[in-house]
PDB file of N, H, CA, C and O in Angstrom:
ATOM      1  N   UNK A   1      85.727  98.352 103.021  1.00  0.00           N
ATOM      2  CA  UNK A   1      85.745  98.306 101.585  1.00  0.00           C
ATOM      3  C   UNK A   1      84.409  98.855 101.079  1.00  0.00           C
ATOM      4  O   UNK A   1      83.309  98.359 101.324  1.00  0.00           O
ATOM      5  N   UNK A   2      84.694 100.142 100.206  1.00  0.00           N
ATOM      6  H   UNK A   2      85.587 100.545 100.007  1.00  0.00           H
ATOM      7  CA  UNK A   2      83.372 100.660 100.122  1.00  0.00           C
ATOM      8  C   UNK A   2      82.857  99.630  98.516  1.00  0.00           C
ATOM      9  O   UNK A   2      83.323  98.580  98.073  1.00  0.00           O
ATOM     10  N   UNK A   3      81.759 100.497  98.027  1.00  0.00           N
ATOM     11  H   UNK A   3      81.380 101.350  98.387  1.00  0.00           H
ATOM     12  CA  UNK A   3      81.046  99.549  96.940  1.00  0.00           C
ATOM     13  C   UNK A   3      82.049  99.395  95.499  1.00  0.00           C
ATOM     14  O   UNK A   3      82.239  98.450  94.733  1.00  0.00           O
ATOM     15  N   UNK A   4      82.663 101.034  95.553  1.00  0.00           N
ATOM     16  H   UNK A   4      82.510 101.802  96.175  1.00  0.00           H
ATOM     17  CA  UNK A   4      83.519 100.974  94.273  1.00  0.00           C
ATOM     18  C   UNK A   4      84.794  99.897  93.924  1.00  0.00           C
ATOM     19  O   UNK A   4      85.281  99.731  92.806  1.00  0.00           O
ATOM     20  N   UNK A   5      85.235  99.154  95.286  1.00  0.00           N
ATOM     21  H   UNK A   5      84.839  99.289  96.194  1.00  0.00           H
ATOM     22  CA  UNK A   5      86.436  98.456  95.530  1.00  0.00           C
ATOM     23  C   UNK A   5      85.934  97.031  95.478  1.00  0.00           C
ATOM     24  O   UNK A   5      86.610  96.057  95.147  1.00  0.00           O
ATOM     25  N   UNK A   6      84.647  97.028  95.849  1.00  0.00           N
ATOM     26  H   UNK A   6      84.098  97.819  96.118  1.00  0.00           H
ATOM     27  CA  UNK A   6      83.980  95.707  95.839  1.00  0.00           C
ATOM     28  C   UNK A   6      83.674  95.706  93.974  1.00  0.00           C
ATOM     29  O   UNK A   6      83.294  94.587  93.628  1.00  0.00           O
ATOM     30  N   UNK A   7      83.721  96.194  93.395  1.00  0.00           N
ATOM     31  H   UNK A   7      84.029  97.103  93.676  1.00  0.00           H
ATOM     32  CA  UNK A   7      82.784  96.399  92.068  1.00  0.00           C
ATOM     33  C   UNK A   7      84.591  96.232  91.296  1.00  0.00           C
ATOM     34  O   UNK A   7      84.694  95.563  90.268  1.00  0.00           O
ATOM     35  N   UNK A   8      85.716  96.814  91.840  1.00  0.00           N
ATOM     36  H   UNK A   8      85.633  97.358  92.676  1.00  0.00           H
ATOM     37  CA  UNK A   8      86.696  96.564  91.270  1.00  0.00           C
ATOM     38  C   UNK A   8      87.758  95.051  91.578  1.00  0.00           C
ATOM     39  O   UNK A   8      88.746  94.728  90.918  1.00  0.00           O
ATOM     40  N   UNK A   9      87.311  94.494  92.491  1.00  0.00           N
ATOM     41  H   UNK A   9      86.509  94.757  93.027  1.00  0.00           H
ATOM     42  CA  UNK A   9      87.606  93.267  92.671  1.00  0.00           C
ATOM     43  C   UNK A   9      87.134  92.125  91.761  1.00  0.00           C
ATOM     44  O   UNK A   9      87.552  90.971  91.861  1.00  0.00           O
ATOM     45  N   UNK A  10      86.121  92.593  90.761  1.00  0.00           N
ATOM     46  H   UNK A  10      85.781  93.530  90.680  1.00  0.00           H
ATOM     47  CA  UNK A  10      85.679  91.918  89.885  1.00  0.00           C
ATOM     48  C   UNK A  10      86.366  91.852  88.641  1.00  0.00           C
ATOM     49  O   UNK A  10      86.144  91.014  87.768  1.00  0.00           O
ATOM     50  N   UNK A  11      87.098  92.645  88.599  1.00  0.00           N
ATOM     51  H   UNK A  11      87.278  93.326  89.308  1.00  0.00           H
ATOM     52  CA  UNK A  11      88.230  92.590  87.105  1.00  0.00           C
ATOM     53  C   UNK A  11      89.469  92.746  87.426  1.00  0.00           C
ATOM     54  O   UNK A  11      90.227  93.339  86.658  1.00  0.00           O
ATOM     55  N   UNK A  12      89.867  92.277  88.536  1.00  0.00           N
ATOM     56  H   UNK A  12      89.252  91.795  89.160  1.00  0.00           H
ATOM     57  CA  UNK A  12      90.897  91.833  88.797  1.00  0.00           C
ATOM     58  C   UNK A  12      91.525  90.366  88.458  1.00  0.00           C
ATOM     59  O   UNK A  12      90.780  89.386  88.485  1.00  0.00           O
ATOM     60  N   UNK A  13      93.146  90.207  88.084  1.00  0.00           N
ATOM     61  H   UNK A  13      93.752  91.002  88.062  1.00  0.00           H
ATOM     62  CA  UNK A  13      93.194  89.163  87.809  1.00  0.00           C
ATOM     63  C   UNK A  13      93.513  88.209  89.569  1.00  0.00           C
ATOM     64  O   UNK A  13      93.807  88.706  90.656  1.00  0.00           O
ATOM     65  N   UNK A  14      93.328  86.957  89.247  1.00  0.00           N
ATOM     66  H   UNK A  14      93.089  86.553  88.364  1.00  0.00           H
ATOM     67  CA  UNK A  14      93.538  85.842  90.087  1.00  0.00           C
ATOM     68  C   UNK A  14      94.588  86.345  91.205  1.00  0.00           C
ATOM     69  O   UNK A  14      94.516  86.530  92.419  1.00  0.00           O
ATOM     70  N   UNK A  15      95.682  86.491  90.144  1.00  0.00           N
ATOM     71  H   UNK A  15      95.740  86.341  89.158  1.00  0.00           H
ATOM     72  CA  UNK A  15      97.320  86.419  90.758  1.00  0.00           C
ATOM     73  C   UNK A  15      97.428  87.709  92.221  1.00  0.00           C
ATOM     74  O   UNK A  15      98.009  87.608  93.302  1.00  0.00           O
ATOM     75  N   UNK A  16      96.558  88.905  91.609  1.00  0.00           N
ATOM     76  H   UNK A  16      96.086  88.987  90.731  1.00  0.00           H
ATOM     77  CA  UNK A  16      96.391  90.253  92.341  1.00  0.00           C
ATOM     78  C   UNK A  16      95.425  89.821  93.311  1.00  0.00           C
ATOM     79  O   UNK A  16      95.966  90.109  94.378  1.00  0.00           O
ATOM     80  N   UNK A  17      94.502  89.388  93.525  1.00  0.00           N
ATOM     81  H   UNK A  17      94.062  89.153  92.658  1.00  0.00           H
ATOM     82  CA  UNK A  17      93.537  88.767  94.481  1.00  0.00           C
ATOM     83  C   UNK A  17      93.961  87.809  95.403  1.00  0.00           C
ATOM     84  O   UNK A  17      93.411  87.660  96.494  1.00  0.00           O
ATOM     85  N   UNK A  18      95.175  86.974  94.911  1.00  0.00           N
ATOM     86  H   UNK A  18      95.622  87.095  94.025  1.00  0.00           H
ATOM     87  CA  UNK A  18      95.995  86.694  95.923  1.00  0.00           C
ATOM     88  C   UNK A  18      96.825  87.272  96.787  1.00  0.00           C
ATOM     89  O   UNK A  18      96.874  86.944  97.973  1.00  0.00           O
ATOM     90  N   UNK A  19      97.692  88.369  96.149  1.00  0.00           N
ATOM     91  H   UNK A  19      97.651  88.635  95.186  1.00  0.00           H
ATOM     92  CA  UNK A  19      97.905  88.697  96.876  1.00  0.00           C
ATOM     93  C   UNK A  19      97.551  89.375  97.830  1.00  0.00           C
ATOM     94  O   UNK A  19      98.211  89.243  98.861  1.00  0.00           O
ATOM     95  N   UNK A  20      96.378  90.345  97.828  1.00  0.00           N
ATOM     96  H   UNK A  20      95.843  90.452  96.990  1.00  0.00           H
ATOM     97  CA  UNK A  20      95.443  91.112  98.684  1.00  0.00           C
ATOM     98  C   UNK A  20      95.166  90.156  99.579  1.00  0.00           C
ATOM     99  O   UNK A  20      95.559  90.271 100.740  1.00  0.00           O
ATOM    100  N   UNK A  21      94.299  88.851  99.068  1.00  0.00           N
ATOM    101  H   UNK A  21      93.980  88.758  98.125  1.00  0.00           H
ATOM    102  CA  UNK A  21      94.293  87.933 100.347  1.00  0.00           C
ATOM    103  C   UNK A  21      95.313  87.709 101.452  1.00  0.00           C
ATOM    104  O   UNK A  21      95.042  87.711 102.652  1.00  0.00           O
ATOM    105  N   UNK A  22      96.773  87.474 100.805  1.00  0.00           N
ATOM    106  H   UNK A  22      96.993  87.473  99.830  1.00  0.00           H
ATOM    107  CA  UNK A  22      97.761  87.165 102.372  1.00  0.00           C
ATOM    108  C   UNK A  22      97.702  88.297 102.265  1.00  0.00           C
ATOM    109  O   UNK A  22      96.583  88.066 101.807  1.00  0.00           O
ATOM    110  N   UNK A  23      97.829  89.897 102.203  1.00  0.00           N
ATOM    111  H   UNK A  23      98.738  90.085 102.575  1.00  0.00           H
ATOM    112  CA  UNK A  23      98.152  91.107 102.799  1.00  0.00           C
ATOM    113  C   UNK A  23      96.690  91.463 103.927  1.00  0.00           C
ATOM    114  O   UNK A  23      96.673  92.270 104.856  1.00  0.00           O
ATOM    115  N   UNK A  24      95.812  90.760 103.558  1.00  0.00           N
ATOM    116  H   UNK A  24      95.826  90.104 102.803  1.00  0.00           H
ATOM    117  CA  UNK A  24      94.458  91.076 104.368  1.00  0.00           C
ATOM    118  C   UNK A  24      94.599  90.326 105.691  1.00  0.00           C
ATOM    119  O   UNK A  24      94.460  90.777 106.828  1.00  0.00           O
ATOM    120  N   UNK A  25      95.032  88.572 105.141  1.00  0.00           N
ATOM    121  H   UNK A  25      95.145  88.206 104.218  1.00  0.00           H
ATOM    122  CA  UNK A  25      95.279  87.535 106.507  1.00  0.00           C
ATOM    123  C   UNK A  25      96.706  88.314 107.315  1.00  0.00           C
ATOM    124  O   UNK A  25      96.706  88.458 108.538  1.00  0.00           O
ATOM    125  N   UNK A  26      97.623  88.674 106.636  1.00  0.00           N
ATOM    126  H   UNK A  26      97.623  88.557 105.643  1.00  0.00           H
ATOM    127  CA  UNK A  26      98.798  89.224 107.654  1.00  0.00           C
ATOM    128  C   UNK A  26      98.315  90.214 108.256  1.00  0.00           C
ATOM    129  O   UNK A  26      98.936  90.457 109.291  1.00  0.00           O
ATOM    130  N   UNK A  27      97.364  90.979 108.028  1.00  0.00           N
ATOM    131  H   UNK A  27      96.860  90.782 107.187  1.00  0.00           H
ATOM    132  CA  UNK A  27      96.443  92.267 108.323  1.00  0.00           C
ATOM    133  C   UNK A  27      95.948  92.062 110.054  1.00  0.00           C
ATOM    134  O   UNK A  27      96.170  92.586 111.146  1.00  0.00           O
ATOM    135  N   UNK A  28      94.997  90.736 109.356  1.00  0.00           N
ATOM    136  H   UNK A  28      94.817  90.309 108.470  1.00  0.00           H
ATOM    137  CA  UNK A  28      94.558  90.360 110.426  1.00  0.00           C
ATOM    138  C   UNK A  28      94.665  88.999 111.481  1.00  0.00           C
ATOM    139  O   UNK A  28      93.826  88.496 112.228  1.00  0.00           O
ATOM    140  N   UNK A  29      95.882  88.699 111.230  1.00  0.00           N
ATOM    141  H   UNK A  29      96.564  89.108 110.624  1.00  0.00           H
ATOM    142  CA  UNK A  29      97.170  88.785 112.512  1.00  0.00           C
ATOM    143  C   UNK A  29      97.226  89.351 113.385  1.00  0.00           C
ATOM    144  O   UNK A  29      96.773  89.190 114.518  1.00  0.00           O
ATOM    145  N   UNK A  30      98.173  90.565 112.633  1.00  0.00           N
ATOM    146  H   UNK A  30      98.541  90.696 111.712  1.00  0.00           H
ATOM    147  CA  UNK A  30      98.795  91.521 113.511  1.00  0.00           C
ATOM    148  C   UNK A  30      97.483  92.424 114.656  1.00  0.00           C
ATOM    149  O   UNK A  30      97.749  93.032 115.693  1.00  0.00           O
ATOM    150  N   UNK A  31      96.322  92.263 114.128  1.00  0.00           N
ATOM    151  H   UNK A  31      96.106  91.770 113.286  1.00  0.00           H
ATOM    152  CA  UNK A  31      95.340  92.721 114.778  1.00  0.00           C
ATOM    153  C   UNK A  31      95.017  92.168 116.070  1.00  0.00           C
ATOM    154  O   UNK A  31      95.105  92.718 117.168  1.00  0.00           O
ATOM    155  N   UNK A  32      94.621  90.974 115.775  1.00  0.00           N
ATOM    156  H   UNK A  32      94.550  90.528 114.883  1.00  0.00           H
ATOM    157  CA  UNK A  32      94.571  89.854 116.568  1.00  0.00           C
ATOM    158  C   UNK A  32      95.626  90.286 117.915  1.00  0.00           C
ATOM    159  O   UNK A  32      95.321  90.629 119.057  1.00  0.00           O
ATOM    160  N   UNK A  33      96.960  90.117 117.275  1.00  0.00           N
ATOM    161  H   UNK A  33      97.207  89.839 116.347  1.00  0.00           H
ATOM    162  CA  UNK A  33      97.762  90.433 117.945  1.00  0.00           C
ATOM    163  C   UNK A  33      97.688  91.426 118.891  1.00  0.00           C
ATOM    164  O   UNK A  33      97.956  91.282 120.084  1.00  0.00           O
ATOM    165  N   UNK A  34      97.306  92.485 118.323  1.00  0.00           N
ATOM    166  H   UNK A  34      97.089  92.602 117.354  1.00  0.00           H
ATOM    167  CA  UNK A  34      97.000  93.613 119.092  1.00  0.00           C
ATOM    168  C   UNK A  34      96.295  94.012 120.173  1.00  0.00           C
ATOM    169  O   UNK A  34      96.611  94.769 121.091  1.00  0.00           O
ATOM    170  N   UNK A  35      94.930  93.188 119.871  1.00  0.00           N
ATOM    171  H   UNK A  35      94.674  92.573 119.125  1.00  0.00           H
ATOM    172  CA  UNK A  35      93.832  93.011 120.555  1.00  0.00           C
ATOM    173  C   UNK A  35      94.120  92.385 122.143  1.00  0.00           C
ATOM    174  O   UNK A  35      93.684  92.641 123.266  1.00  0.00           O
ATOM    175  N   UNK A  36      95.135  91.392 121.548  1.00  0.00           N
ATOM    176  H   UNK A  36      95.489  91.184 120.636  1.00  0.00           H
ATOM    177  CA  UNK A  36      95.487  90.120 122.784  1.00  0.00           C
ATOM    178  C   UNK A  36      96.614  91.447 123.877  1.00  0.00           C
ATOM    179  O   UNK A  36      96.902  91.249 125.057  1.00  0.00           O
ATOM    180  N   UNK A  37      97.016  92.601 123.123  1.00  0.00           N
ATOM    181  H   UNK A  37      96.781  92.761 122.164  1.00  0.00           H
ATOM    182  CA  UNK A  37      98.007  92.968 123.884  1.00  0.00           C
ATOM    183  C   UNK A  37      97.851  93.850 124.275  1.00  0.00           C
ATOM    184  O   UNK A  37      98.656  94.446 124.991  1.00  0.00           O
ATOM    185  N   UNK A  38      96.071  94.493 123.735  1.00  0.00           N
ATOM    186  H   UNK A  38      95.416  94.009 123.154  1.00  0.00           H
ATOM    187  CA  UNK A  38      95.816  95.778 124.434  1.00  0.00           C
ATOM    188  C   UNK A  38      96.181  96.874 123.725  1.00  0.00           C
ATOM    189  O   UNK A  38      95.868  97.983 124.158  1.00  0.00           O
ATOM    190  N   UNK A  39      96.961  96.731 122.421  1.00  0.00           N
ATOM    191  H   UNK A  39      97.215  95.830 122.069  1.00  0.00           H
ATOM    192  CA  UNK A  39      97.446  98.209 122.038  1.00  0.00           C
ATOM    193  C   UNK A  39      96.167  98.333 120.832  1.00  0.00           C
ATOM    194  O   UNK A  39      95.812  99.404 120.340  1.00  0.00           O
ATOM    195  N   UNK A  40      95.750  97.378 120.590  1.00  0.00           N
ATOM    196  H   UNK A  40      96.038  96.508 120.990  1.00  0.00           H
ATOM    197  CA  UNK A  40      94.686  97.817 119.742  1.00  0.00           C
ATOM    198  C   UNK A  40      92.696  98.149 120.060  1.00  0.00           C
ATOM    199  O   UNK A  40      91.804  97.342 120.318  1.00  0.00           O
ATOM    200  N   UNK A  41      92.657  99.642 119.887  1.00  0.00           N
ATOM    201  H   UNK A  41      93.382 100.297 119.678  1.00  0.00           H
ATOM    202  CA  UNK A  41      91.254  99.790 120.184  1.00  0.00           C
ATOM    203  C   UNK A  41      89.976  99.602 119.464  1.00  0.00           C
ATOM    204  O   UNK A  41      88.842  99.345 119.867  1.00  0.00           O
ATOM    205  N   UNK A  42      90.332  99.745 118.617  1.00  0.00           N
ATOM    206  H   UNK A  42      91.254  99.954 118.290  1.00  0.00           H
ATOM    207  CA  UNK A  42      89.430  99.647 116.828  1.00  0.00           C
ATOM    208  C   UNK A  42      88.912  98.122 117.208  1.00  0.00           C
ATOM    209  O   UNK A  42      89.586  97.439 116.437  1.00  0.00           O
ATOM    210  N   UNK A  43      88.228  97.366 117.840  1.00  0.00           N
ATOM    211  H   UNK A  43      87.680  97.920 118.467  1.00  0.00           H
ATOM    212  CA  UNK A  43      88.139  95.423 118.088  1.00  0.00           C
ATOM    213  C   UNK A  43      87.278  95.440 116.755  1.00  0.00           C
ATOM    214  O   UNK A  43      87.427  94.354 116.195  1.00  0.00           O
ATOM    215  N   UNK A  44      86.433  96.277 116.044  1.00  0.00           N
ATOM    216  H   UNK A  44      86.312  97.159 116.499  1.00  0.00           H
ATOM    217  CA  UNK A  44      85.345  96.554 115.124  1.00  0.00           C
ATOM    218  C   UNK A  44      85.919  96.099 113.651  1.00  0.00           C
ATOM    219  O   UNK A  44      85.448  95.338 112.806  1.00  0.00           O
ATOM    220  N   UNK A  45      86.951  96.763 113.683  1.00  0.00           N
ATOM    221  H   UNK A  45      87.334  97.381 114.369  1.00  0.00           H
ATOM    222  CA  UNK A  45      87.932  96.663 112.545  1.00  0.00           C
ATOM    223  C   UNK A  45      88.349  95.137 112.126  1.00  0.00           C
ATOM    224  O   UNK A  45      88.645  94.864 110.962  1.00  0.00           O
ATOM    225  N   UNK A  46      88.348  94.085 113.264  1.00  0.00           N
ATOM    226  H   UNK A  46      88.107  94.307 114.209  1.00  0.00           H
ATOM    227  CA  UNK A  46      88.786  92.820 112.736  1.00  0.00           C
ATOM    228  C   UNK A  46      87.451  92.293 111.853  1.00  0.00           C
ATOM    229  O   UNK A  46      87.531  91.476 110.936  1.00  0.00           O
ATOM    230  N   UNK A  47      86.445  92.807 112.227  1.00  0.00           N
ATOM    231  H   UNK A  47      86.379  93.472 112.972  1.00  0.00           H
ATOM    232  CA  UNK A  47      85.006  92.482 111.370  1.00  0.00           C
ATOM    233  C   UNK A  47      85.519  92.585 110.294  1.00  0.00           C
ATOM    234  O   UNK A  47      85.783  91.501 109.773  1.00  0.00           O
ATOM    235  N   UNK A  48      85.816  93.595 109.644  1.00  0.00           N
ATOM    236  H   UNK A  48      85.602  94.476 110.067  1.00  0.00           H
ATOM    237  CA  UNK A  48      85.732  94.691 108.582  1.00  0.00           C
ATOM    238  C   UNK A  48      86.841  93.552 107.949  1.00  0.00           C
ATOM    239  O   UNK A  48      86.669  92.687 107.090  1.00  0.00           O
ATOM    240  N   UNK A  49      87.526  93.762 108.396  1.00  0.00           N
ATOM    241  H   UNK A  49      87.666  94.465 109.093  1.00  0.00           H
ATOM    242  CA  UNK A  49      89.119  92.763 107.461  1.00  0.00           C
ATOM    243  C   UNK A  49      88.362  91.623 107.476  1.00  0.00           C
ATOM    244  O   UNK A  49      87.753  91.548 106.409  1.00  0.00           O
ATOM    245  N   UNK A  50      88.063  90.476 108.378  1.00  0.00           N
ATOM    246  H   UNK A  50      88.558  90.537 109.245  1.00  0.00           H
ATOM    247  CA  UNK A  50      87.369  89.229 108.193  1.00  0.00           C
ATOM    248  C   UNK A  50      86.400  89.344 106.956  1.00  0.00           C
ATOM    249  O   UNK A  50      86.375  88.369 106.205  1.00  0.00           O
ATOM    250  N   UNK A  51      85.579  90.452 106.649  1.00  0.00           N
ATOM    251  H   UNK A  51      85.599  91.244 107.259  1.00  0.00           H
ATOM    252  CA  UNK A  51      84.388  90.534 105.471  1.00  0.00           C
ATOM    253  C   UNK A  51      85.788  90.611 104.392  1.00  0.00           C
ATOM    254  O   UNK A  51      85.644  89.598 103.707  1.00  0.00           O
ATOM    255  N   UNK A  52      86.721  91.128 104.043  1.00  0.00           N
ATOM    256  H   UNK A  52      86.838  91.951 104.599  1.00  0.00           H
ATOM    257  CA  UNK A  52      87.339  91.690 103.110  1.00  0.00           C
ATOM    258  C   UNK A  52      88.129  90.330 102.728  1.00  0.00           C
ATOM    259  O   UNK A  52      88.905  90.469 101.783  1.00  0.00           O
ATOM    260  N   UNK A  53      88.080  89.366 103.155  1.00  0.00           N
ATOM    261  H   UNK A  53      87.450  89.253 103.923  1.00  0.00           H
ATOM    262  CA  UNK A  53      88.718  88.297 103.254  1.00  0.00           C
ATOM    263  C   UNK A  53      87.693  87.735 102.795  1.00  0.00           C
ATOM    264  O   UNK A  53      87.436  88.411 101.799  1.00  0.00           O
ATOM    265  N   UNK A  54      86.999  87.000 102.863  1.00  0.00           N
ATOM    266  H   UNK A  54      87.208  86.451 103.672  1.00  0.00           H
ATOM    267  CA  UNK A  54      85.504  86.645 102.164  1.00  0.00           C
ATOM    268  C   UNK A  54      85.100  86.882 100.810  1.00  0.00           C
ATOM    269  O   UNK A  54      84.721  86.275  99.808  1.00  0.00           O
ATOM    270  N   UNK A  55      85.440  88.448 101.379  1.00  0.00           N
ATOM    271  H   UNK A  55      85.747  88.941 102.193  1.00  0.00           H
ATOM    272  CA  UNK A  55      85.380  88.934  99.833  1.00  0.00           C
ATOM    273  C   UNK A  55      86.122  88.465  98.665  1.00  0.00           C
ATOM    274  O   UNK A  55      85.535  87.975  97.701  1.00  0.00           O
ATOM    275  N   UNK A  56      87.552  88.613  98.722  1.00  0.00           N
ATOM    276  H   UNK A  56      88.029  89.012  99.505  1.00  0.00           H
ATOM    277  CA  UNK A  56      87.950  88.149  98.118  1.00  0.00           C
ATOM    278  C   UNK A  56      88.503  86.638  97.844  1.00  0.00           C
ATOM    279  O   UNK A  56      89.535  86.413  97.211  1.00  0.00           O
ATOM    280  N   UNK A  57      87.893  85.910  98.261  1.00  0.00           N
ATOM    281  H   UNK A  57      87.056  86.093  98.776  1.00  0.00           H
ATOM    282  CA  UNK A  57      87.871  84.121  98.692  1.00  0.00           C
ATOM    283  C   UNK A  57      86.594  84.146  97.496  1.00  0.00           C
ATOM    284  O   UNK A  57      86.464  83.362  96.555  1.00  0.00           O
ATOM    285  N   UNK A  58      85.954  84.991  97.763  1.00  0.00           N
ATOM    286  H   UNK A  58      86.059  85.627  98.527  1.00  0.00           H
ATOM    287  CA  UNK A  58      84.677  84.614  96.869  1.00  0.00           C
ATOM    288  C   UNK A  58      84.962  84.661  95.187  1.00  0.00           C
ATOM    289  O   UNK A  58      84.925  83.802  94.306  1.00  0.00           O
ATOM    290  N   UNK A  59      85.305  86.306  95.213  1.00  0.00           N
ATOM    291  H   UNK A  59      85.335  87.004  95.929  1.00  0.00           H
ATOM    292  CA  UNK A  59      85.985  86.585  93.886  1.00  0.00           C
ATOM    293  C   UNK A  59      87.008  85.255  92.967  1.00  0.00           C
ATOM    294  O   UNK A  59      86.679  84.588  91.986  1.00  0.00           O
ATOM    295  N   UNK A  60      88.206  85.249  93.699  1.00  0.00           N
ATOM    296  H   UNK A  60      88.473  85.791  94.496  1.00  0.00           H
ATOM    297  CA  UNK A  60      88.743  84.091  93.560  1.00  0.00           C
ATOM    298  C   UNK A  60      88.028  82.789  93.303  1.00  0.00           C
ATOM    299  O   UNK A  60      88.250  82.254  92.216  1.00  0.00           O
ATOM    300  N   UNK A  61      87.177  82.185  94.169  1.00  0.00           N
ATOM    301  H   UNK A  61      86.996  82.619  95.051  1.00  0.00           H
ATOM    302  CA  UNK A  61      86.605  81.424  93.583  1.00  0.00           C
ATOM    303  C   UNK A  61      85.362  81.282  92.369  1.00  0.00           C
ATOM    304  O   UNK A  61      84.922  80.220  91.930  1.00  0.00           O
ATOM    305  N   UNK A  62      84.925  82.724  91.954  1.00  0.00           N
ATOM    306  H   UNK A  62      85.283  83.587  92.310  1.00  0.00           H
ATOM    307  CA  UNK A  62      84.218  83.018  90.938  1.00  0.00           C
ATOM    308  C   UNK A  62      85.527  83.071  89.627  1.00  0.00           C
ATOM    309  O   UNK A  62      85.637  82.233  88.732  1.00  0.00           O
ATOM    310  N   UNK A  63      86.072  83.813  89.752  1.00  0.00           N
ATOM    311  H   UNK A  63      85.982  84.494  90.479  1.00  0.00           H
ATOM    312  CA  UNK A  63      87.579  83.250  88.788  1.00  0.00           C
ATOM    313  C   UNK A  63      87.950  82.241  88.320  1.00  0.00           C
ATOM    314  O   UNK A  63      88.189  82.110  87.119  1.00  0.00           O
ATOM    315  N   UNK A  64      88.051  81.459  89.063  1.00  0.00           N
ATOM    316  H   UNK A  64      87.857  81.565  90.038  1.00  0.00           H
ATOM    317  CA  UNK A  64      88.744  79.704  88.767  1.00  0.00           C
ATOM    318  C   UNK A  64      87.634  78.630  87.700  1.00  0.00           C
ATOM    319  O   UNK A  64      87.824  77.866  86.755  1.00  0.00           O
ATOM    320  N   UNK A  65      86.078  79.243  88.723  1.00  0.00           N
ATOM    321  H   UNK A  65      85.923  79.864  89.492  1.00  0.00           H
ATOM    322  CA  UNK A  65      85.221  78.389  87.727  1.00  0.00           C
ATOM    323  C   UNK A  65      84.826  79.570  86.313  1.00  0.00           C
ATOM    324  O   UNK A  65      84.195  79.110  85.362  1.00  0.00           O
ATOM    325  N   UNK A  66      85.156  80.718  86.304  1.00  0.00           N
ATOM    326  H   UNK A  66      85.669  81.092  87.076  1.00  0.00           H
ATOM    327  CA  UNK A  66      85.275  81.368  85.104  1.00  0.00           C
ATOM    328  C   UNK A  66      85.983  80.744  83.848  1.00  0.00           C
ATOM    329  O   UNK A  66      85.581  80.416  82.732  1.00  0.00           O
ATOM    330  N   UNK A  67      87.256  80.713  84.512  1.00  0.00           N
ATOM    331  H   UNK A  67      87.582  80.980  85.419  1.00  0.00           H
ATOM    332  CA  UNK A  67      88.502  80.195  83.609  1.00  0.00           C
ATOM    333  C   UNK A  67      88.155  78.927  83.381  1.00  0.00           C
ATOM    334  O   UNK A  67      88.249  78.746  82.167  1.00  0.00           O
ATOM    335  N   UNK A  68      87.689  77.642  84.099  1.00  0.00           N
ATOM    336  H   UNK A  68      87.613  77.789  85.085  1.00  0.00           H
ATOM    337  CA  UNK A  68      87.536  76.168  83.929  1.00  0.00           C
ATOM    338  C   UNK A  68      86.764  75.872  82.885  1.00  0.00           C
ATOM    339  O   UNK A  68      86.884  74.907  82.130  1.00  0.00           O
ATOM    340  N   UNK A  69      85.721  76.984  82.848  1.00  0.00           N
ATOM    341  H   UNK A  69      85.623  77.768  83.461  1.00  0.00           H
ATOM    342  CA  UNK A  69      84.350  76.768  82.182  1.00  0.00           C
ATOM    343  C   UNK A  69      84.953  77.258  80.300  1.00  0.00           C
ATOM    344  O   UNK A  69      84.239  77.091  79.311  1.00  0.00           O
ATOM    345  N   UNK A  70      85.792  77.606  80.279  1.00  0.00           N
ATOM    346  H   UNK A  70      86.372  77.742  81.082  1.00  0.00           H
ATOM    347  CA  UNK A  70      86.116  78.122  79.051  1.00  0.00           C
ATOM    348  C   UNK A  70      87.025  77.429  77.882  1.00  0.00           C
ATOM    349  O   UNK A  70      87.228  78.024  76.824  1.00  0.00           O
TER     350      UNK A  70
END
């Protein structure tokens, strides 16, 4: 996730940030998966999804106390 996607996760609503989250965790599953079975070489890449997951855990939770506070 380069800087522009990180910078657009910020005006995103809640509902869309969810869903990116399970499409990121099913993401990195199937990786997992992969890893365990050998068809996957990229092992670097589960980093990358794990940060992107974070990422947006964070967002989300900058959201909720946005909205509470108002």
């Amino acid at each position: 996730m380069d800087k522009k996607e990180i910078q657009q996760l910020k005006t995103k609503p809640s509902e869309e940030l969810k869903k990116m989250l399970v499409e990121q965790r099913e993401k990195l599953w199937t990786l997992k998966e992969g890893i365990l079975n050998g068809k996957v070489k990229n092992v670097k890449e589960m980093r990358s999804v794990k940060k992107d997951i974070a990422r947006i855990m964070t967002f989300l939770g900058m959201n909720s106390v946005n909205n509470h506070g108002k």
